[in-house]
PLY file of the C-alpha trace (Angstrom):
ply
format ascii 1.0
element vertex 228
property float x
property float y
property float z
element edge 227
property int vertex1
property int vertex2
end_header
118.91 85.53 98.84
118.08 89.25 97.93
120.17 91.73 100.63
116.61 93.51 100.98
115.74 89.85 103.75
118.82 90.01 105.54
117.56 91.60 107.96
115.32 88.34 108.87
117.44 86.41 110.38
117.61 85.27 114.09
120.95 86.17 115.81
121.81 82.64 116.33
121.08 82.27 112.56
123.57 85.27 111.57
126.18 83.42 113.77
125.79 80.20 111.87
125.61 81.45 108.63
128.87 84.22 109.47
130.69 81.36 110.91
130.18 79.35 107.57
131.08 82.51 105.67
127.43 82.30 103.96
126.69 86.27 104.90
128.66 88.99 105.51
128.27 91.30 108.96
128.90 93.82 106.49
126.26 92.95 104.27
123.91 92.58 106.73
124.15 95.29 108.77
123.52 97.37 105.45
120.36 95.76 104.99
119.30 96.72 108.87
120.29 100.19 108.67
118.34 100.77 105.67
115.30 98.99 107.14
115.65 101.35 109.85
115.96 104.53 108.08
112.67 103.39 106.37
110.41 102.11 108.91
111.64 104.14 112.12
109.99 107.55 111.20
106.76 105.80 111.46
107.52 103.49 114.36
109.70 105.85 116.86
111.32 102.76 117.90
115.08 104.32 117.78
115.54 108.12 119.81
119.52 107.94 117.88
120.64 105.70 115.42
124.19 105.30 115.29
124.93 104.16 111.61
128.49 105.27 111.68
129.63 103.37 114.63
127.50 99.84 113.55
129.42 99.74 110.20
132.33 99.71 111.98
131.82 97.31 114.10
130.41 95.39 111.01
133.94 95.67 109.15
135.40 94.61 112.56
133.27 91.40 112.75
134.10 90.84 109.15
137.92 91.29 109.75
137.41 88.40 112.47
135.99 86.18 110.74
138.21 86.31 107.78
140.65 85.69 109.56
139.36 82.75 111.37
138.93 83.38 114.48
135.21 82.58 114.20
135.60 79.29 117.09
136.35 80.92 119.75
134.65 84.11 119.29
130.76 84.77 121.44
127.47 83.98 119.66
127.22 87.69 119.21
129.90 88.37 116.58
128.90 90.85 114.10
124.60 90.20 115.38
122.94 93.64 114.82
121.75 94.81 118.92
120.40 97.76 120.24
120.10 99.23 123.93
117.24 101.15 125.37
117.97 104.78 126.17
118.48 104.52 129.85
121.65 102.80 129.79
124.74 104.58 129.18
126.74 103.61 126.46
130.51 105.66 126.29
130.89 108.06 123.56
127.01 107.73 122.03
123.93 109.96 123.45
122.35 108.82 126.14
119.19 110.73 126.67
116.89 108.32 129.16
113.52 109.98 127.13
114.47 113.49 128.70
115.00 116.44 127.34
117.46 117.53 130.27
119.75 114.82 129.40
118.87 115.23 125.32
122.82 115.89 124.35
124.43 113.95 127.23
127.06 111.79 125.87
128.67 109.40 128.85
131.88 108.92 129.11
131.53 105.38 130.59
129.86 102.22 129.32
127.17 100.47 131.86
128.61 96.55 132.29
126.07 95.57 129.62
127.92 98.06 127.44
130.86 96.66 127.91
129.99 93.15 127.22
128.39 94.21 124.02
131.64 95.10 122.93
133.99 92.55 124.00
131.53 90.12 122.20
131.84 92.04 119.46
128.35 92.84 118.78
126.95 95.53 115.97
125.78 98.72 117.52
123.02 99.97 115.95
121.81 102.68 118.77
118.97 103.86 121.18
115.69 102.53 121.77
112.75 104.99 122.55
111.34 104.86 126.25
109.32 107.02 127.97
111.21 109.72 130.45
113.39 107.99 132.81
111.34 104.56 132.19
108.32 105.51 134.23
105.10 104.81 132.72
104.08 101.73 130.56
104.30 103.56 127.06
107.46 104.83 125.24
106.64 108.39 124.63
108.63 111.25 125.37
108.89 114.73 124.54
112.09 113.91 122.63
110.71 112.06 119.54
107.08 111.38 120.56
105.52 107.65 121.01
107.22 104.34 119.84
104.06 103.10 117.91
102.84 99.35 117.79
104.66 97.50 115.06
101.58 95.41 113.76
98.86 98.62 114.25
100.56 102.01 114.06
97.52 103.49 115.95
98.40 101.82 119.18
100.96 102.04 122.08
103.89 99.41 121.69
103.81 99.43 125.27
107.00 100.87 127.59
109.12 101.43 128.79
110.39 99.22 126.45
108.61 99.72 123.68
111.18 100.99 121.57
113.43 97.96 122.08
110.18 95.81 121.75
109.03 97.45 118.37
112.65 97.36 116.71
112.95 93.64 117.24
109.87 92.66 116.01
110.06 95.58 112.91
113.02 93.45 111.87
115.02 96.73 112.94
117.86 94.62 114.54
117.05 91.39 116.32
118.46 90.93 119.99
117.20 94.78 121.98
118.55 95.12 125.21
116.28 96.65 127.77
115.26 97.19 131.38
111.95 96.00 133.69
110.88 97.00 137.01
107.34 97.11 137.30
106.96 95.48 133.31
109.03 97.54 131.45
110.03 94.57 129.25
107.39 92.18 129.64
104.43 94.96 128.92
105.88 96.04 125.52
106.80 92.12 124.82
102.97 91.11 125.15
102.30 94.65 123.28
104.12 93.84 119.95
104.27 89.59 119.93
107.93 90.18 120.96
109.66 87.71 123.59
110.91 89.38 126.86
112.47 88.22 129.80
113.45 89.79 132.81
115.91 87.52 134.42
117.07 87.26 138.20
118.34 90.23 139.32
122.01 90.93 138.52
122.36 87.97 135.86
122.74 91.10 133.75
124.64 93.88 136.14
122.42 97.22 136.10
124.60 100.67 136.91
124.35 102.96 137.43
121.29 101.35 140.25
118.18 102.90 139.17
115.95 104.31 142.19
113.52 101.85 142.69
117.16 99.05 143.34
116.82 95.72 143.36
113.22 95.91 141.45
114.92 97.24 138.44
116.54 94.53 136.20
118.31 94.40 132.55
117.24 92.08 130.23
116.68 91.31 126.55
113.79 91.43 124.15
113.71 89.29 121.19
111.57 87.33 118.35
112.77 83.91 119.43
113.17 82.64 123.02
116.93 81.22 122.06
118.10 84.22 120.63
117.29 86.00 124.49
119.17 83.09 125.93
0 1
1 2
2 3
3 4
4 5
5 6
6 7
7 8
8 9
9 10
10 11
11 12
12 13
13 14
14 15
15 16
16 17
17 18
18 19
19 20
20 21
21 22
22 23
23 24
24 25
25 26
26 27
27 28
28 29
29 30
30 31
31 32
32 33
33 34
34 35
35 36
36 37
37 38
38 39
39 40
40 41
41 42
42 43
43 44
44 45
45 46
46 47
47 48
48 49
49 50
50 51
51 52
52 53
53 54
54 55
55 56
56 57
57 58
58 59
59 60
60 61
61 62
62 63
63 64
64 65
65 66
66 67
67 68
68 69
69 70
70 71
71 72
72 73
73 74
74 75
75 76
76 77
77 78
78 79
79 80
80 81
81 82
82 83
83 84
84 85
85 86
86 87
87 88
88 89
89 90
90 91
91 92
92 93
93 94
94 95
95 96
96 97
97 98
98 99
99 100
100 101
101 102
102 103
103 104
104 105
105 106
106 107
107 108
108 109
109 110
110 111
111 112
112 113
113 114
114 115
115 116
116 117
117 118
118 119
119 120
120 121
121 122
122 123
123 124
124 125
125 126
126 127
127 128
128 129
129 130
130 131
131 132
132 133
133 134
134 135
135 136
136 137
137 138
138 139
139 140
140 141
141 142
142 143
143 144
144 145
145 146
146 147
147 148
148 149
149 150
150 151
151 152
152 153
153 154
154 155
155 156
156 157
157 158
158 159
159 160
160 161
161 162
162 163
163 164
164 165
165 166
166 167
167 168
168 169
169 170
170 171
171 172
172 173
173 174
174 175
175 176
176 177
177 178
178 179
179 180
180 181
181 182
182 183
183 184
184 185
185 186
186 187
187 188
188 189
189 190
190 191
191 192
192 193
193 194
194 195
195 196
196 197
197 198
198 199
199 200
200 201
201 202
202 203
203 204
204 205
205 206
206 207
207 208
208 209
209 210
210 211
211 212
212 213
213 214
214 215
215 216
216 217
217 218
218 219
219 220
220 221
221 222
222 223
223 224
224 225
225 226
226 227
């Protein structure tokens, strides 16, 4: 296995094969972040890549592992995840596709944020939406469009698109994202991705977006188990 197709695998096949100490988080995170810093100038699926942070988490995940604590540790452990730019993430830009909010760094994590983290997932950064998530493409004055992964000359769809196009680009493979009126399920159909937006609050949204109760988090992915 060449570390050029690590970035291939499913999340629930990176926690198999970390949990059998066949891969290293590490290693495969590597292979993600360089796929990225390939393919996203063409695709616009990131607005900030956060390389730093996501090898750090790697060497965490890694740590963990080694030391056996692999049983009773989530499914996530060391999986490569992104979250779409209107959710605030503490300590890493969070720009919602605007550039009024272009060098806003929170100083809070939204509960998604936080459960990232305590399952010890790999940051890799921001997926590209359109400003404040309110049309069905991901363009934005920011970085431009998120194009289609499979024909560059068409929309991936928003206002998920950028989560949408990095999943299915092989540029990290569980994208968390949000969906009021499609904003998951558009760029999903869009780009051959799977998205789901589940019952509202199964995934807590803060802070509540204007349009309330209409507005869910939820997760795009290639494979309908890995979004389970």
């Amino acid at each position: 296995m060449s570390g050029e197709d690590l970035w291939r695998f499913s999340a629930l096949e990176l926690h198999d094969l970390y949990t059998s100490r066949q891969l290293s988080p590490v290693e495969v995170t590597d292979a993600v972040l360089k796929r990225i810093e390939t393919l996203n100038p063409c695709l616009g699926a990131y607005i900030s890549v956060t390389d730093g942070l996501a090898q750090e988490h790697a060497q965490r995940a890694e740590v963990l592992i080694q030391e056996g604590l692999s049983n009773k540790t989530p499914a996530l452990l060391g999986v490569p995840v992104s979250v779409k730019d209107l959710i605030p993430t503490k300590g890493i830009r969070t720009t919602m596709g605007s550039l009024l909010l272009q060098d806003w760094v929170p100083e809070f994590d939204s509960p998604v944020g936080e459960r990232l983290r305590t399952s010890e997932a790999v940051f890799l950064g921001k997926t590209n939406t359109c400003e404040f998530g309110w049309k069905g493409d991901s363009g934005n004055r920011l970085i431009g469009p998120t194009h289609n992964p499979w024909r560059p000359d068409l929309t991936a769809g928003g206002s998920s698109g950028g989560a949408a196009a990095a999943v299915v680009a092989g540029l990290g493979p569980v994208a968390v994202g949000s969906d009021a009126a499609g904003s998951i399920r558009i760029p999903a159909s869009f780009c051959g991705a799977f998205g789901f937006k589940p019952s509202f609050g199964l995934i807590p949204a803060y802070p509540i977006s204007p349009l309330e109760s209409l507005a869910h988090i939820g997760v795009l992915s290639t494979t309908v188990a890995d979004a389970a």
